[in-house]
C-alpha positions in Angstrom: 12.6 -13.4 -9.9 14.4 -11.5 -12.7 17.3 -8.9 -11.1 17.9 -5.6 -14.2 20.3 -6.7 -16.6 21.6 -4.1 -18.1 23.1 -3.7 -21.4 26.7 -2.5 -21.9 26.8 0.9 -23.6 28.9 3.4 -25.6 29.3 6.6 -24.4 25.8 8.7 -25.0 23.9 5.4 -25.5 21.2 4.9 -23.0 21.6 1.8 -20.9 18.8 -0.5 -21.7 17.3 -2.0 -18.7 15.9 -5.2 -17.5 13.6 -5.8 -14.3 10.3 -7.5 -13.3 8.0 -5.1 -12.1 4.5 -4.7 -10.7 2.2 -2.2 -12.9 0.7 0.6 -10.4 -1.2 2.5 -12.6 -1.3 3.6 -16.4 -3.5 6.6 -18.1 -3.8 6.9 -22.1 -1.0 9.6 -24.2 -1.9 10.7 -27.3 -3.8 8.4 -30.1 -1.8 5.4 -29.5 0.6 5.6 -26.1 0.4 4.5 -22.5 2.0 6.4 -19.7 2.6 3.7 -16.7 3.6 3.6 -13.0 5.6 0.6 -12.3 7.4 -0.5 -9.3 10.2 -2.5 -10.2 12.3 -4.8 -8.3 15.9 -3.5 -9.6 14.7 0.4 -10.1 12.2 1.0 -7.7 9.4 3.3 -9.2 9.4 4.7 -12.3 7.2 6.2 -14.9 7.6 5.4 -18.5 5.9 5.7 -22.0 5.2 2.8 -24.0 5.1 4.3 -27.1 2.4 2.7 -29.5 1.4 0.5 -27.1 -2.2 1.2 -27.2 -1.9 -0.8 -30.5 0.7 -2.7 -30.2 0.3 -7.0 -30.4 3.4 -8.1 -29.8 5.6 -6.1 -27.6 2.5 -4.7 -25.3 0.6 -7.8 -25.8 -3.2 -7.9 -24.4 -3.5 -6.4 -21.0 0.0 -6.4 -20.2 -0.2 -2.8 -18.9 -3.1 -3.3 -16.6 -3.0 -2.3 -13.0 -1.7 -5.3 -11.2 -0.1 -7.6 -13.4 3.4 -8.3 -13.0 5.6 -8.0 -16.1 9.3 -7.9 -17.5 9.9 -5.1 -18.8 13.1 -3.6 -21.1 13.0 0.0 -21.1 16.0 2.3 -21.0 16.3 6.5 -19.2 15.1 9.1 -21.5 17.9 11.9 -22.1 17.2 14.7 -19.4 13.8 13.1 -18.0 12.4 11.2 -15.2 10.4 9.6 -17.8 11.4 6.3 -18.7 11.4 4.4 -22.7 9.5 1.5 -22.4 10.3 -0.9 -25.1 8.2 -3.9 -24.5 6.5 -5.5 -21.5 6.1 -9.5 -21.3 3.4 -11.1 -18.6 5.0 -12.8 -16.0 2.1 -13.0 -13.9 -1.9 -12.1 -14.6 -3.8 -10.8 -12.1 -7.2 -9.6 -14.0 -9.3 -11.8 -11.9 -8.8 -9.1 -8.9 -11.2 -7.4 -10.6 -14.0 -9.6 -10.5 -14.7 -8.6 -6.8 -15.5 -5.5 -5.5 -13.8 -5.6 -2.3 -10.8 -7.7 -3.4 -10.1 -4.6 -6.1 -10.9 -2.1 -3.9 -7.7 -3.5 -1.4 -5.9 -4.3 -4.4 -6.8 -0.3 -5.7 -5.4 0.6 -2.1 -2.4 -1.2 -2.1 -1.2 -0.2 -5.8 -2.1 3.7 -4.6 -0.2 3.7 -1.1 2.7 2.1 -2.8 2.9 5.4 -5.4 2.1 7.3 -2.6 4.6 6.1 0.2 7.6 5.1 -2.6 10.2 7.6 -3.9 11.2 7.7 -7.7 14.1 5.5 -8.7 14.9 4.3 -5.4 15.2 0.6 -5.2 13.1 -1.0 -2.4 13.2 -4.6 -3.7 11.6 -5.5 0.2 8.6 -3.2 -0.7 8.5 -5.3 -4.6 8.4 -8.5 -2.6 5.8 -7.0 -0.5 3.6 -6.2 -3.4 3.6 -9.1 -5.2 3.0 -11.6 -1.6 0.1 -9.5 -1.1 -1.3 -9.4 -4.2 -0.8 -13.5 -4.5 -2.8 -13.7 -1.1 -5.8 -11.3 -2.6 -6.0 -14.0 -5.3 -6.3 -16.5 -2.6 -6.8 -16.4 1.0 -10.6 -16.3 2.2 -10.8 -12.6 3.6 -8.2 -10.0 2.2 -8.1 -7.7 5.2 -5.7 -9.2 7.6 -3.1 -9.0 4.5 -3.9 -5.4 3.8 -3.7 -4.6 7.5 -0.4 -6.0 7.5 0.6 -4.8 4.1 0.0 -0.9 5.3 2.0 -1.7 8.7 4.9 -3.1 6.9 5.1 -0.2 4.4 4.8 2.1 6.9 7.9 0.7 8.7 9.2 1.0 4.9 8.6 4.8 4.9 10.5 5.3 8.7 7.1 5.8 10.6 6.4 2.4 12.2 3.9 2.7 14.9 4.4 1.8 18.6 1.7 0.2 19.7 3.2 -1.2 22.6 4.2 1.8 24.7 3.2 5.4 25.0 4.8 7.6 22.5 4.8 10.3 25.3 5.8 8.8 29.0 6.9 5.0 27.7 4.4 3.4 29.6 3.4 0.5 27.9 0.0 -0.1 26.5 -3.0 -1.3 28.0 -6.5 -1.1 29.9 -5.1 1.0 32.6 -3.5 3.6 30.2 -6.6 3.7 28.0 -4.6 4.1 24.6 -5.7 6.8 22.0 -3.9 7.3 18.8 -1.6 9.7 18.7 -2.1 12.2 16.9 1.5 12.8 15.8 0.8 9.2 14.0 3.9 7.7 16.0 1.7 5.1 17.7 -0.6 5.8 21.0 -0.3 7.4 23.7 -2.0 7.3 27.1 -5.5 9.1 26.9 -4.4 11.1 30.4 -1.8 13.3 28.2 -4.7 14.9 26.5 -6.7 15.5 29.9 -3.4 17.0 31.5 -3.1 19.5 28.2 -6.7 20.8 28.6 -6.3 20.9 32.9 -8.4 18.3 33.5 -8.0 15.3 36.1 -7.6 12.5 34.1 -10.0 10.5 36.7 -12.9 13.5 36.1 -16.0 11.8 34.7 -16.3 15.0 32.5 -13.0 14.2 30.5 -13.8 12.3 27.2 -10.4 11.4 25.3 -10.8 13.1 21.5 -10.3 9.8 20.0 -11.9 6.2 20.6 -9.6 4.7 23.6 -8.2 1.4 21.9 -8.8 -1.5 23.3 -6.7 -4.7 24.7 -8.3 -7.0 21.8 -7.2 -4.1 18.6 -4.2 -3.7 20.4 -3.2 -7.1 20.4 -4.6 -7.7 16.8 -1.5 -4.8 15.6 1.0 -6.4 17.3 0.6 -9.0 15.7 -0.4 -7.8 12.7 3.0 -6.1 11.9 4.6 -9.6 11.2 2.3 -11.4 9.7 -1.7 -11.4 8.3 -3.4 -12.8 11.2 -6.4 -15.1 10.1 -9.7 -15.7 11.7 -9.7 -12.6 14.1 -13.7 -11.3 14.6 -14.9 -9.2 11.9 -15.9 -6.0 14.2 -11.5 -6.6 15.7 -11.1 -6.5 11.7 -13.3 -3.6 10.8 -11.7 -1.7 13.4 -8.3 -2.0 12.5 -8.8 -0.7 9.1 -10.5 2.5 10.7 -7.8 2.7 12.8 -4.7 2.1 9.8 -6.9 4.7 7.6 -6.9 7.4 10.0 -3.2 6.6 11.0 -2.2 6.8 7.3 -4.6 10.4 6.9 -2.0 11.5 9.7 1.0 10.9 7.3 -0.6 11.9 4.2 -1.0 15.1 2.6 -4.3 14.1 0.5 -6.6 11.2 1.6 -6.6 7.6 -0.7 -8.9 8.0 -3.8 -9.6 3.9 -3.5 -10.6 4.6 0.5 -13.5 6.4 -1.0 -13.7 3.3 -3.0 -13.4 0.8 -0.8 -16.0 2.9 1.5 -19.0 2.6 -1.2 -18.4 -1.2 -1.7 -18.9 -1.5 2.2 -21.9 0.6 1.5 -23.4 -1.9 -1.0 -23.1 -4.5 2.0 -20.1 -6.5 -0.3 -18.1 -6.9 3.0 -17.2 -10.6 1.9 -16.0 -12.2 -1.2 -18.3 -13.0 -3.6 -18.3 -16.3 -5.4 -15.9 -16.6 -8.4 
């Protein structure tokens, strides 16, 4: 992987820049310009306008500038702006073929979107960049793309300073389990023991009339987090799977101020009954 290299300047010259970078998202400028989102492994996130680019065969080459693909880019600051020059973009590594499967581009969608979301401008995070680019390699290739994005979310998460404890109650410490009956919590710290909530409204936790708000997590989800946190875990049961994702959406809805546009995505492909990967 390419570090920035950056070009000695003269006093008022703009530094030119050097990075790989991962392209988040781009919309059309003008006639002939593209204005990207890249998260770059020296800068961290910026914006920039590839001016021309829209036209342009040899320094924007092909589909360079598609969501996904991972580039070097040189680019340099633009006097008095958060917007970035960029000068040319070269294709390090092509990731079209994401596209070719609904669900794989609807996780793909998601991670791109929670990386804008969850990154600050110019703030290096080369962890998050090598984060990105692992699980966008194991989208191309592993046989179910879930466990990666569960574990993608709960490492970015720890990224943004709001790991979740899923071992012990965010409230009384006592760790997690059957006889605690775990509910999310909904100050998105972890869980917390479902009693909490009874004691707030004055019931007796024991009362067959108290119902906890949220679905009471079970041993099996539990231990699929835990894990989940360090690395994708493989071959866990599809309902164990489905479940975790309901439970990392509404987890991220806590932290977020407006919900994921590729959720609602992601949601319709479910719909269509394109839960697996279809044949490339």
């Amino acid at each position: 992987m390419k570090i920035a290299l950056v070009r000695g300047s003269l006093p008022g010259v703009a530094e030119e820049i050097r990075t790989d970078a991962l392209v988040l998202r781009r919309r059309a400028f003008g006639d002939s310009d593209w204005i990207a989102v890249l998260l770059t492994q020296a800068c961290g996130k910026v914006s920039g306008i590839a001016r021309g680019a829209r036209r342009s065969r040899r320094r924007f080459a092909g589909p360079v500038l598609e969501p996904f693909q991972q580039v070097t880019v040189r680019m340099t600051q633009r006097p008095a702006s958060e917007l970035m020059f960029l000068h040319e973009c070269r294709l390090l590594r092509d990731h079209q073929h994401l596209a070719s499967d609904p669900q794989v581009y609807g996780w793909a969608c998601y991670a791109n979107e929670l990386t804008e979301r969850m990154t600050a401008d110019h703030d290096p995070c080369p962890d998050v960049y090598r984060l990105l680019v692992e699980t966008l390699e194991a989208f191309s290739d592993a046989p179910s793309v879930e466990p990666h994005a569960h574990h993608f979310v709960l490492r970015l998460l720890e990224h943004a300073g709001w790991t979740p404890d899923f071992d012990r109650c965010g409230l009384c410490g006592a760790p997690a389990g059957a006889a605690t009956r775990p509910i999310l919590d909904e100050r998105g710290s972890g869980v917390i023991c479902a009693r909490h909530e009874a004691e707030r409204v004055g019931l007796d936790p024991a009362d067959p009339r108290f119902k906890p708000s949220r679905r009471v997590i079970e041993e099996p989800l539990l231990a699929y987090l835990r894990a989940a946190r360090s690395r994708p875990v493989a071959g866990a049961p599809a309902e164990i799977a489905a479940l975790a994702t309901r439970l990392l959406d509404r987890l991220l809805d806590l932290h977020l101020t407006r919900p994921l546009k590729s959720r609602a995505f992601l949601t319709h492909v479910e719909a269509l009954g394109a839960g697996g990967r279809s044949p490339r």
